[in-house]
N, C-alpha and C positions, 0 to 999 in steps of 0.2 A: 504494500500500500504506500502509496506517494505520501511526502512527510507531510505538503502541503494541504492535504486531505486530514489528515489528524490532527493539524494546528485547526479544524475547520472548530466554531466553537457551533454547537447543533442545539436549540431551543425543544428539549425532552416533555418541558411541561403540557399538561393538559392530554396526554397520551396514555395515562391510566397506568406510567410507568412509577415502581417503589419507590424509587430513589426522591425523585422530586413530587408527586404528587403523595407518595405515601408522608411526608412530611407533618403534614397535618397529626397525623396519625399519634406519633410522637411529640411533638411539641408545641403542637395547635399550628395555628396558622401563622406563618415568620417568614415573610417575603425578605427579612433584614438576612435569613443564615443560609449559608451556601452548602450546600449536601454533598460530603465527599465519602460518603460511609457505605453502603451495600453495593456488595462484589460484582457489582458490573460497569463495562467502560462507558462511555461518551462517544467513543467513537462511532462512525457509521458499518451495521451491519453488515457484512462484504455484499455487492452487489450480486456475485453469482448464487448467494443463498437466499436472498428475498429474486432474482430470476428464477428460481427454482418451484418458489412457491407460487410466482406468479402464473408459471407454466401451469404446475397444478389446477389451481384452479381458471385455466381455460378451460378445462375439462366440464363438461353440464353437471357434472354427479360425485355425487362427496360423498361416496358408501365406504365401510366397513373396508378396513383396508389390513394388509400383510405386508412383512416385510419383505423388499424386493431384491431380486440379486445382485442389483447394483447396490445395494445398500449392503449388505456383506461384502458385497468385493472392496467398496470402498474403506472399510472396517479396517477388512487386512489388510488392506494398501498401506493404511496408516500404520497401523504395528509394524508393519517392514522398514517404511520409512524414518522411522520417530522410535522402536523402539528394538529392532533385528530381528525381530523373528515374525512369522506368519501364524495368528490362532488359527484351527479348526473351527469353521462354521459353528458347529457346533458347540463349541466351547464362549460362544457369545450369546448372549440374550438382551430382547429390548427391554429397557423398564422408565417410565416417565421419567422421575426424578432421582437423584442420587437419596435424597432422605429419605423420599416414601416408600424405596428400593431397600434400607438400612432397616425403617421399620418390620417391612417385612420378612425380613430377613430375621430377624430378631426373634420376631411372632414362629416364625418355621423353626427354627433351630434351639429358642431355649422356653421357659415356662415362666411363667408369675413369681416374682422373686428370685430369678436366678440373676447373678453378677454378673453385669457387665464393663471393661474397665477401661478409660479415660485417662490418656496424657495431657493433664491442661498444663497451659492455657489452651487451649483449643476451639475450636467450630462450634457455637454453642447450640446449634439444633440437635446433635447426640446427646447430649443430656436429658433437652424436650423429648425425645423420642425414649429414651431408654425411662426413662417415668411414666411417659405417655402410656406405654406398654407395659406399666406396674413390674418393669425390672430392677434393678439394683446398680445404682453408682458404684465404682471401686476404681475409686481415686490412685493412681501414682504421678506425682505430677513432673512434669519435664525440669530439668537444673539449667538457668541459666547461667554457662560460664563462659568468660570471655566474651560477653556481647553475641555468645548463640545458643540456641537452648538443644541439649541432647539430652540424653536417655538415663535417667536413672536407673539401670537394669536390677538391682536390689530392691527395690521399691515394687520397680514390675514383676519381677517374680515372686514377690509376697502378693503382689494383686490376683496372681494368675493362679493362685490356689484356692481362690474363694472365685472364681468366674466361669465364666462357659463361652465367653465373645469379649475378644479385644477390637474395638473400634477404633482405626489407624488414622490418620489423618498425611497423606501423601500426596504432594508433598504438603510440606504443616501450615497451617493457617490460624492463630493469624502471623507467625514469626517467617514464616518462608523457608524452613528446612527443606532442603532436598536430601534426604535419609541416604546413606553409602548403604551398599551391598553390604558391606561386614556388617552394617547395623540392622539393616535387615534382616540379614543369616542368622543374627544372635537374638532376636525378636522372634525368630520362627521357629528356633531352636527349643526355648522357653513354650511356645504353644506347644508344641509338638509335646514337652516333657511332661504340659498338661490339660492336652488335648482340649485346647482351647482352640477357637475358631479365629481368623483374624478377617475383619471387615475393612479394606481400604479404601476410605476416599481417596478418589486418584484421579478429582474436575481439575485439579490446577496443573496436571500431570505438561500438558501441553504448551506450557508455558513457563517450563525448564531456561534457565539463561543458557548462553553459550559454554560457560566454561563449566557446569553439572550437569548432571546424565539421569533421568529418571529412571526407573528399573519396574516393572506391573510388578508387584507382590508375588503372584504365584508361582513367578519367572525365575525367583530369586535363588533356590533348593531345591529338594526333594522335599524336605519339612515345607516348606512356602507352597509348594504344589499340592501338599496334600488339605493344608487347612486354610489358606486363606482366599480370598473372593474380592476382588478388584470392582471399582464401582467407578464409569469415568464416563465424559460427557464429553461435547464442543461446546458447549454453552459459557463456556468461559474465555475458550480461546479465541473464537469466532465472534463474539458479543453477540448473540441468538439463546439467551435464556429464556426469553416468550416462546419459545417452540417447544419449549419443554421435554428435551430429550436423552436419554441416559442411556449406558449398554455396559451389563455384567460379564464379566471374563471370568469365568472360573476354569482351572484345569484338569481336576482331580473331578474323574467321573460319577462316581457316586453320588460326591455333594454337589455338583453343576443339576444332577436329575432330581434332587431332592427338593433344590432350591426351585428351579425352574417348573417342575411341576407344581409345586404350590405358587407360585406366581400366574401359571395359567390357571389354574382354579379360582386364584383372587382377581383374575381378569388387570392383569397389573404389567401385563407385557404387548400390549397394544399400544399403536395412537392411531392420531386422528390422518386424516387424509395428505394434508403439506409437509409431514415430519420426516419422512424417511427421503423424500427427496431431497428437503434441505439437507438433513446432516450428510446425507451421502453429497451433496454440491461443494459442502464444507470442506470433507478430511479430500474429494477426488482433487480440489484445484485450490486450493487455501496455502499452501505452502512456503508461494511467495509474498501471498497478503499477509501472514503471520510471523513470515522474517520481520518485515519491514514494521511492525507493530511491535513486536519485540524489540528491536533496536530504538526504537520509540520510548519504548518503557523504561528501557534502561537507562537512556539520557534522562528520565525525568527522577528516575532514582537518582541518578549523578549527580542531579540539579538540586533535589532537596539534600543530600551528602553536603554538599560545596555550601548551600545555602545556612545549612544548621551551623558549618565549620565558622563561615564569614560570620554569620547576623544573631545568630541564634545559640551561643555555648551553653547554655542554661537546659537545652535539648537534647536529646540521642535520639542512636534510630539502631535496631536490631537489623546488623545486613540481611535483607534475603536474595534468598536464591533462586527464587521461580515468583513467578506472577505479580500483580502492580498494586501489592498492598504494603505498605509501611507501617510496623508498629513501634509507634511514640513514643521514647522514653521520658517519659517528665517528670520521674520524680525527684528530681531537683529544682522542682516549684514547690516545693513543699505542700502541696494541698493533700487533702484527704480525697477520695476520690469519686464520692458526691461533690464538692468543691469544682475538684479538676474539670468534670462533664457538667458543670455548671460554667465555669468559666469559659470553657470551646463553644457552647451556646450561645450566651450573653455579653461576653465581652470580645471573643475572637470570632466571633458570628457563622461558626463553621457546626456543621454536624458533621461528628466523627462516630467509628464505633468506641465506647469505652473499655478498658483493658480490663475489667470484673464481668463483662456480657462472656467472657471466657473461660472465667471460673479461677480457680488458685494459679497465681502466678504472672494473671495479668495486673495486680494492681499496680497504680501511677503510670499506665502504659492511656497509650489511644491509638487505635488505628486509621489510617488514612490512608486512602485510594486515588493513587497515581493513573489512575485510567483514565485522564482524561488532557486536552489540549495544556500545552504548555502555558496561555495564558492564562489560561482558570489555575494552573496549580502555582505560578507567581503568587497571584489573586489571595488563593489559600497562605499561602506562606508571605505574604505582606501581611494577611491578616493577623496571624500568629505573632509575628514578632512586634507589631505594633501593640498587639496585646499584652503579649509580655512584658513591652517597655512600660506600659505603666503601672506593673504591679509595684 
């Protein structure tokens, strides 16, 4: 994608979109704050995936639809391309979303009150969901050292004795981990010793930087093939989260038929008419639209780096290493952290997410979304530091 299409800045409101129109939602009606907070970009949906849809509906008739061969080819394509290997057809399945895919996943695999165990800070709809489902939290929370957060493995393996489902977050959000191979082999290792299952969010997968290398969970071992279940979308990469579309990779036969047939019974592996051509439009000709978007992203990481460095020392940022969310270090504003998500409202006039929506380990943090034109995230970051200045 041309850079000069991504400086474009695109007028979202009034389109029934989260970010800007959900607003209200949260904090009433504040035409004063600027929404930099739920995980999607500003940019414009690549043209050949809203072509795709349009194509579709040339068509007279929006029946009841299957997934089409082009839609598995283009599947694999992508795994070859992006990650070396080719799944078997079979070894994929569709499911709307990544959560309500985790839900049920949940619902198949454990019972009412069984442990399920969370690295926070993390994704906080795993926790909605793992309650939701009258299951059980089992906390190990991630260490941040050095300015990155890894694996407590001692903590995890005390979780993994009282659980039945580890819910991964791949890569992490909201810190930006891109998890190594060793760290993976030693996370699957742990399952395996207690036959615990692992659930990988793996939507941010595609939007690995240059110099890290994503890895699908199942790919990782022998142990990783046999227990854990890959969860991954375009929706993120391609900025197409209204089409609402997701696809499970499991490799270990048994559990792929286990899972997948209670998904077809829960009618949870369908969509609607426009889905499968778009995502198949996506991973067949996206390749170079999503270089050019990533090297976009990066410079704007660059830019809040450099930015924090010059204007803002009072600030950090937790490097990451995949996708265009930044999490804030501010605790050297001393606030408490009703204060701090008080203060980004009302006096920096931004909507962020706040580092406790994540559970142990986000406090004095906030996150912020780099997915959008270079002049909105000036915009963001004049705001901030003007705010700070008058504390």
């Amino acid at each position: 994608m041309k850079r000069e299409d991504l400086n474009q800045v695109i007028d979202r409101k009034g389109t029934g979109c989260t970010k800007f129109d959900g607003i209200a939602d949260v904090i009433g009606d504040r035409t004063d704050v600027l929404p930099m907070w739920i995980a999607d970009m500003d940019f414009a949906t690549p043209s050949f995936v809203i072509d795709a849809v349009k194509k579709r509906l040339e068509h007279p008739v929006l029946g009841y639809s299957i997934p089409t061969a082009e839609y598995y080819v283009a599947l694999q394509q992508w795994f070859v391309k992006k990650y070396g290997f080719e799944p078997k057809k079979e070894e994929l399945c569709f499911t709307p979303g990544i959560v309500s895919g985790i839900f049920k996943i949940l619902q198949c695999l454990t019972q009412e009150g069984d442990g399920v165990v969370l690295c926070p800070p993390v994704y906080h709809p795993f926790g909605q969901v793992i309650r939701g489902s009258r299951r059980r939290v089992v906390e190990a929370p991630l260490i941040l050292k050095n300015n990155r957060f890894e694996i407590d493995f001692e903590a995890l393996e005390n979780a993994l004795k009282e659980a039945k489902i580890l819910i991964w977050c791949h890569p992490h959000n909201p810190g930006g981990r891109v998890w190594t191979r060793e760290e993976l082999e030693a996370v699957a290792k742990l399952a395996d010793k207690y036959g615990v299952y692992i659930i990988s969010d793996e939507i941010h997968a595609d939007l690995t930087f240059k110099n890290f290398k994503h890895i699908p969970f199942p790919s990782v071992s022998p142990e990783a093939r046999k227990w854990a279940i890959s969860l991954m979308a375009p929706s993120k990469a391609f900025n197409m989260p209204g089409i609402i579309a997701s696809q499970i990779y499991i490799a270990d036969e048994k559990l792929r038929h286990t899972i997948y047939e209670y998904l077809e019974y829960n009618c949870l592996n369908h969509a609607n008419s426009t889905t499968y051509g778009a995502v198949a439009a996506a991973y067949n000709h996206g390749e170079e639209w999503l270089d050019g978007v990533m090297d976009y992203i990066e410079d704007n990481i660059a830019f809040v780096r450099q930015y924090l460095k010059d204007h803002l020392p009072q600030l950090g940022m937790i490097e990451p290493e995949a996708s265009f969310l930044i999490f804030l270090d501010c605790r050297d504003l001393g606030m408490d952290d009703k204060a701090l998500t008080d203060f980004f409202i009302n006096k920096a006039h931004l909507l962020l997410n706040p580092g406790t929506m994540f559970g142990t380990g986000g406090e004095g943090f906030m996150r912020l979304n780099v997915g959008v034109p270079r002049s909105v995230l000036q915009d963001a970051m004049d705001k901030i530091r003007k705010a700070v200045n008058e504390l």
